[in-house]
C-alpha positions as CSV (number, residue, x, y, z in Angstrom):
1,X,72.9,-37.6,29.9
2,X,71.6,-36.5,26.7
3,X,68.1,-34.3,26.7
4,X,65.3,-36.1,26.1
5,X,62.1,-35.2,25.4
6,X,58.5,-36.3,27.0
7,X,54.5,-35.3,26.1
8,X,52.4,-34.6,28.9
9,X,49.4,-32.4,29.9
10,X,48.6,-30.5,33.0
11,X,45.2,-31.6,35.0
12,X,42.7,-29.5,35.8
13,X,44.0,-29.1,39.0
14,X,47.3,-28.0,37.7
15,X,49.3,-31.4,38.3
16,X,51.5,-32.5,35.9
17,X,52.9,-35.9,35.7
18,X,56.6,-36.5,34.6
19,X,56.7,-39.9,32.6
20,X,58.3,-42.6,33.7
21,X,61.2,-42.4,31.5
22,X,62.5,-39.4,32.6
23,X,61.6,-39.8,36.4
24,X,64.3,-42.7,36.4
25,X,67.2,-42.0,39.1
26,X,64.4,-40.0,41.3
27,X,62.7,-41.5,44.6
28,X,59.3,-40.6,45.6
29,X,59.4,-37.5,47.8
30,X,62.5,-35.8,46.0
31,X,62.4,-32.2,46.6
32,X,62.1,-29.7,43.5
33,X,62.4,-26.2,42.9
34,X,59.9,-25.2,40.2
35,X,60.8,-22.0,38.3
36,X,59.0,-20.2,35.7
37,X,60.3,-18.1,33.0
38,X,57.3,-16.5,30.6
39,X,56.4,-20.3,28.8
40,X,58.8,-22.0,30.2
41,X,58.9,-24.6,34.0
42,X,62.1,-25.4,35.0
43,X,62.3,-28.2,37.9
44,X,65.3,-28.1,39.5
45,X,66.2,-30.9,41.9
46,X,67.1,-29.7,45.7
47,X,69.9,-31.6,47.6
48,X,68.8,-30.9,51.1
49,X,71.7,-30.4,53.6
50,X,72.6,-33.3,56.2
51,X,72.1,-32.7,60.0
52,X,75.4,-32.2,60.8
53,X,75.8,-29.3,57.9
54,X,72.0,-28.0,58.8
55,X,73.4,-27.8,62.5
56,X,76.4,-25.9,61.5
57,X,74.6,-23.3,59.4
58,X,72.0,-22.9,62.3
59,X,75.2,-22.5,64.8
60,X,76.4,-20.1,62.5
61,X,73.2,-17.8,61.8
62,X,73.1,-17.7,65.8
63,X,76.3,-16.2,65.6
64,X,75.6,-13.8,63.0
65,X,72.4,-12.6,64.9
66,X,74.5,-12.2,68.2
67,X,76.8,-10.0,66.4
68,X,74.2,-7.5,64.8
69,X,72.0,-7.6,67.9
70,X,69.0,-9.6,66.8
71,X,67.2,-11.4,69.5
72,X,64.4,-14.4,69.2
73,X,61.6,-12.1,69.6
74,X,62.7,-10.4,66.9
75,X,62.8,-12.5,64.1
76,X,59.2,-13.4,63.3
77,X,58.9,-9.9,62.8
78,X,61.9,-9.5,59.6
79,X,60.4,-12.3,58.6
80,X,57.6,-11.0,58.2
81,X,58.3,-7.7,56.8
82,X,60.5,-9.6,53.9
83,X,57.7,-11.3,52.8
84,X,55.8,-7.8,53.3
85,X,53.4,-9.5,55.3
86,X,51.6,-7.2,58.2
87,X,52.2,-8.5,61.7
C-alpha cells in the first residue's frame, strides 16, 4: 500500500478521528498502540494473541515463576514496584 495522506483535527477532548479512507481494512474495536515521538503519533495496529497461544505463554510464565521462586502473593507487589507505584 502506498502512503496516503488525510487532514484532521484533534477535539477538545483530545479525540481524533481517522477518515474514512484510511480506516478501510479496520473493524470497530481494533486495538492500537499509540506512540509518540516529539511531533509526531504513530498508531500501530496490535494483533492480540489466540487462546490457545495466550494459554501457552500463561503456562509458560508459570513455569518461569516456579523456577525463580515467585509465588502468587508476590506478584502484585513487582508489579507494582515496576510501575514505581507504592503498595
Amino acid at each position: 500500500m502506498a502512503t496516503e495522506v488525510e487532514f484532521t483535527r484533534m477535539s477538545t477532548k483530545g479525540q481524533i478521528v481517522i477518515p474514512k479512507k484510511l480506516r478501510a481494512g479496520f473493524e470497530d474495536g481494533t486495538p492500537f498502540a499509540v506512540m509518540r515521538d516529539r511531533d509526531t503519533i504513530l498508531l500501530k495496529q496490535i494483533k492480540l494473541p489466540g487462546i490457545k497461544e495466550f494459554e501457552f505463554l500463561a503456562a509458560k510464565g508459570e513455569t518461569i515463576a516456579r523456577e525463580r521462586g515467585i509465588r502468587e502473593i508476590d506478584v502484585e507487589k513487582i508489579v507494582h514496584k515496576h510501575r514505581k507505584v507504592q503498595v
